[in-house]
C-alpha positions in Angstrom: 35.9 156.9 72.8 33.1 157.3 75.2 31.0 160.4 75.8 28.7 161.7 78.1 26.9 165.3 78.8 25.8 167.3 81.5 22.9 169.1 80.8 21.9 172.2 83.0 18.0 171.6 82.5 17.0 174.9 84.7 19.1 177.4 81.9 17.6 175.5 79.4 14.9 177.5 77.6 13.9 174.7 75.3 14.4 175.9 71.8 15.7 172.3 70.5 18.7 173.3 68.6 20.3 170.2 70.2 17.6 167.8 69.9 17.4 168.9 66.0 20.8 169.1 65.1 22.5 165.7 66.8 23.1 163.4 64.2 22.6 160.5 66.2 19.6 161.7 67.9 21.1 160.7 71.3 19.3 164.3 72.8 15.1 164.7 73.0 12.6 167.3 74.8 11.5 166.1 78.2 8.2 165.6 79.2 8.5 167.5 82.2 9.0 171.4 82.6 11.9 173.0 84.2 11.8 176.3 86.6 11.4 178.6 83.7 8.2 176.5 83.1 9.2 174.5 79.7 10.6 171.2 78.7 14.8 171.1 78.6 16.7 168.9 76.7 17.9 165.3 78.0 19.4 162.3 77.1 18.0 159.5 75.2 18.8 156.7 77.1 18.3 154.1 73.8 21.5 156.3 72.2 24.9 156.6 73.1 26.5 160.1 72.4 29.3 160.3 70.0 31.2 163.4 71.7 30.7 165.4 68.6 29.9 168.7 70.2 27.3 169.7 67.9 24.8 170.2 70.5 27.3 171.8 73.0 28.1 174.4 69.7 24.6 174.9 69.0 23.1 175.4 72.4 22.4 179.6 72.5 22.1 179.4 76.4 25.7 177.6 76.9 23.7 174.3 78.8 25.3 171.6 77.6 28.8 170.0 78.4 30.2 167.2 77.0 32.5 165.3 78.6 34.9 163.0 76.4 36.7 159.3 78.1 39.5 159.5 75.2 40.9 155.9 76.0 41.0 153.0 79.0 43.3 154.8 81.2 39.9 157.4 81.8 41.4 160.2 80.9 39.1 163.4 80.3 38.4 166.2 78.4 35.4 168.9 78.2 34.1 170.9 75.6 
């Protein structure tokens, strides 16, 4: 099973819920600010994401969506 996210940086208001509660610490705080003026969660690109949905349940502003690649054949599904 593969996983990836999608990660609306603008809504994020950069509490770190995610970042704190992702138990393979595949989600950090960027460096950079978004339009509301503070750093939004992101990737870590030295992870890969389980598709455990912990940060998707945690996240209070309803910015993260992870998408889960079940087998070969590419099928999809979203939390």
């Amino acid at each position: 099973m593969m996983a990836r996210l999608n990660i609306n940086k603008d809504r994020c208001k950069g509490c770190g819920l995610c970042v704190l509660y992702c138990p393979v610490k595949h989600l950090e705080m960027s460096e950079n600010l978004n339009s509301r003026g503070v750093p939004f969660a992101r990737e870590n690109k030295g992870t890969a994401c389980t598709g455990c949905g912990l940060c998707f349940q945690i996240c209070p502003d309803c910015c993260i969506e992870v998408i889960v690649e079940e087998n070969e054949s590419g099928k999809e599904h979203k939390k």
